[in-house]
C-alpha positions in Angstrom: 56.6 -24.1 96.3 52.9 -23.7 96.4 51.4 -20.0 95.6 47.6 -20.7 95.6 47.7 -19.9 98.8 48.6 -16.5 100.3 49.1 -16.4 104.2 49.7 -13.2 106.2 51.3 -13.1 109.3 52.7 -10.2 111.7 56.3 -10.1 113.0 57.7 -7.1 115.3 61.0 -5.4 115.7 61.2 -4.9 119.6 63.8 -2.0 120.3 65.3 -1.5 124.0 68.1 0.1 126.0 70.9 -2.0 127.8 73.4 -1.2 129.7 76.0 -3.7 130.6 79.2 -3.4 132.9 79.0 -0.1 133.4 79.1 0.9 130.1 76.9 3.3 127.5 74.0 2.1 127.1 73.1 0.2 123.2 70.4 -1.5 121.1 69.2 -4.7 121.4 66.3 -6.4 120.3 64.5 -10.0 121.0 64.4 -13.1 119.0 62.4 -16.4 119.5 64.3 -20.0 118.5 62.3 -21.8 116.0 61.5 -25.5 117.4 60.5 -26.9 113.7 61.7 -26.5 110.1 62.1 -24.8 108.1 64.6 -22.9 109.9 64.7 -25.1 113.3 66.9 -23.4 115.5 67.7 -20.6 114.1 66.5 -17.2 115.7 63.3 -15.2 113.9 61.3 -12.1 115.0 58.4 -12.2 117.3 55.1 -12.9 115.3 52.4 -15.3 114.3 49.4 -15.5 112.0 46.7 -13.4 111.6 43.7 -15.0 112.8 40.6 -14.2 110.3 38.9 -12.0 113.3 41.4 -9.6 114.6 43.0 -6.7 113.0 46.8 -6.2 112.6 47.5 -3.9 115.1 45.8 -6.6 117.6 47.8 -9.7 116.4 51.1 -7.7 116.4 49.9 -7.4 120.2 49.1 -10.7 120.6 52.2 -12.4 119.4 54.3 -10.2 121.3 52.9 -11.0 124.5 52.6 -14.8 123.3 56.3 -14.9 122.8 58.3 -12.3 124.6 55.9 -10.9 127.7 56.5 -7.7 126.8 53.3 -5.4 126.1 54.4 -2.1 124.9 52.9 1.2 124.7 54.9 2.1 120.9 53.8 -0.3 118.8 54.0 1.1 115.0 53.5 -0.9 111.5 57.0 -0.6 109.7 56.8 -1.9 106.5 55.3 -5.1 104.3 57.3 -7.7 103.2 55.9 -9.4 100.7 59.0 -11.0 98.7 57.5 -14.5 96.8 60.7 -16.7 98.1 60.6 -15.5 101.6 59.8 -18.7 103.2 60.1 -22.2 101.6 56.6 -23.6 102.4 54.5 -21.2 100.5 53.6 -17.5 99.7 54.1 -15.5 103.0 53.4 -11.7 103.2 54.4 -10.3 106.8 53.2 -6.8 108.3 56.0 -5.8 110.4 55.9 -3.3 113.3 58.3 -1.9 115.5 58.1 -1.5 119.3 59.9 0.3 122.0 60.1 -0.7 125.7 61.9 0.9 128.0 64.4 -1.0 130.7 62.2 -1.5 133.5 59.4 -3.3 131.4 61.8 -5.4 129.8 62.7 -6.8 133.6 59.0 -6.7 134.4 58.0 -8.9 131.1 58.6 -13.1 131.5 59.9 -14.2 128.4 59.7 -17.9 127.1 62.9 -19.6 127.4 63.2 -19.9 123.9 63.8 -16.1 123.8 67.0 -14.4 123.2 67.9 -10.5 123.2 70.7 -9.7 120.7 72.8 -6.3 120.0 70.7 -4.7 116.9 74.2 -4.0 115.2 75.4 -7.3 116.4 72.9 -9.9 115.0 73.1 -13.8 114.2 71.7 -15.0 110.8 68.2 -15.1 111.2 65.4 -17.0 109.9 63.9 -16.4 106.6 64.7 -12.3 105.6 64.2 -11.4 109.2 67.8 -9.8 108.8 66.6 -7.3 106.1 63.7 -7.1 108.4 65.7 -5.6 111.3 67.7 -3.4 109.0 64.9 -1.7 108.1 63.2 -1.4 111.0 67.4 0.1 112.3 67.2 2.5 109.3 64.0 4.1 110.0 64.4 4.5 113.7 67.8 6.3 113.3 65.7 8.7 111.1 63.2 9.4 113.4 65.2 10.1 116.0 66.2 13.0 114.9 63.1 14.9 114.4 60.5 12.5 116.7 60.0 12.3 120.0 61.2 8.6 120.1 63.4 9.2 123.0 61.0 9.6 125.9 59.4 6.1 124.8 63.2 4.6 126.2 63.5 6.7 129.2 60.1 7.8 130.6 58.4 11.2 130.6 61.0 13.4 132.5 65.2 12.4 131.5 68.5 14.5 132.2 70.3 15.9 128.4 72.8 13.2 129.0 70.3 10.6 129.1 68.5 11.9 126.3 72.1 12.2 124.3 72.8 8.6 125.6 69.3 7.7 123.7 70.6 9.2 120.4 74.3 7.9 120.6 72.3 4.1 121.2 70.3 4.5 118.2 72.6 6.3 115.8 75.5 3.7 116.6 78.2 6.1 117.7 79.1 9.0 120.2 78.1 12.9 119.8 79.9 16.2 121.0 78.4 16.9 124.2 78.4 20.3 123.9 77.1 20.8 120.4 74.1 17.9 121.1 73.1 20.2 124.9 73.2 23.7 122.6 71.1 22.3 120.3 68.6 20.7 122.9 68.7 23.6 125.0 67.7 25.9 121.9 65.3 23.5 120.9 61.6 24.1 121.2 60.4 20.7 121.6 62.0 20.5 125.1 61.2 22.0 128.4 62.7 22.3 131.9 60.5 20.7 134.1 62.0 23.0 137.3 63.5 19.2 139.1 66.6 17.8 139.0 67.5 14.7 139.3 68.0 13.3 142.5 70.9 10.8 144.2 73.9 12.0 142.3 77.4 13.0 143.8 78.0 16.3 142.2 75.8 19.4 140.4 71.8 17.6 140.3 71.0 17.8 136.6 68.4 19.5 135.5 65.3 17.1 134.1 63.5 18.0 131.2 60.4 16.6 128.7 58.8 17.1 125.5 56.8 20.0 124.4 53.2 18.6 124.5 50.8 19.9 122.1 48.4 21.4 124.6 51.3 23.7 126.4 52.3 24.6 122.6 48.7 26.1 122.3 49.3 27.7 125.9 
């Protein structure tokens, strides 16, 4: 393998919401099918090279529209993977982000048809260390859930307490007490009752609530 030459490319962990047949909702993420070697037809991240006249943040931006449509408002640089064997044709280093879409831009976006969503905790082998790439990128949104506001990224500004627990039990990979998680939202200072409910359900509207912003924390 040839090191002279160092390329650095972008490749993003894209994080949404699904719900199928009725059931909770759970993690999946997007993956493009490579059409040439190495790796042909196996699935990799989203990403490209960095052209020499754009910054990172832009090419992550670029190659996700490029590739999967999508054009999200969280984008975030994860991590830098830098291994020297990560791909066979020569030194690679990739800047990886993470993005979060919610459901309805997902079904907005007009993905290639070489494009493929896959359960996060459910995930084919992937193309050069994109697996280690995804666990990462897993790892360090379960720990931000818990003190971030990453939830209202999924679900929108306003969201019922059992959409927002449905958010954490989706991200942390397994069910939580409902009555501890709504005590400890309810007694929470980062949320507030925006005085709606939600409308069009059979029984008892729940009440809707969002984040704390900073200005009404000054107020």
């Amino acid at each position: 393998m040839d090191h002279a030459t160092t390329r650095l490319a972008v490749s993003t962990v894209i994080f949404a919401l699904r719900q199928e047949h009725g059931g909770a909702p759970t993690l999946w993420t997007p993956f493009v099918l490579r059409t040439r070697q190495p790796h042909l037809d196996q699935w990799a991240l989203p990403g490209g090279w960095l052209s020499a006249d754009e910054d990172l943040d832009s090419a992550a931006a670029r190659t996700l529209g490029e590739t999967t449509g999508l054009h999200p408002s969280y984008l975030e640089q994860l991590y830098t993977f830098g291994g020297v064997d990560r791909s066979p044709t020569g030194r690679v280093v990739s800047v990886a982000y993470t993005a979060l879409v919610r459901t309805d831009e997902v079904d907005r976006a007009a993905p290639g048809e070489n494009v493929r969503w896959f359960r996060a905790d459910a995930l084919p082998r992937l193309a050069f260390d994109h697996n280690a790439i995804v666990d990462y990128a897993l790892a360090r949104l379960r720990t931000k859930v818990e003190y971030a506001h990453i939830a209202h990224t999924f679900l929108g500004e306003t969201f019922t307490l059992a959409q927002l627990r449905s958010v954490h039990e989706a991200v942390l990979g397994h069910a939580l007490d409902a009555a501890n998680f709504r005590r400890s939202m309810t007694t929470s200072s980062d949320l507030v009752e925006t005085g709606e409910v939600l409308a069009g359900t059979p029984h008892r509207p729940p009440k809707l609530f969002r984040y704390r912003t900073a200005e009404s924390t000054r107020s």
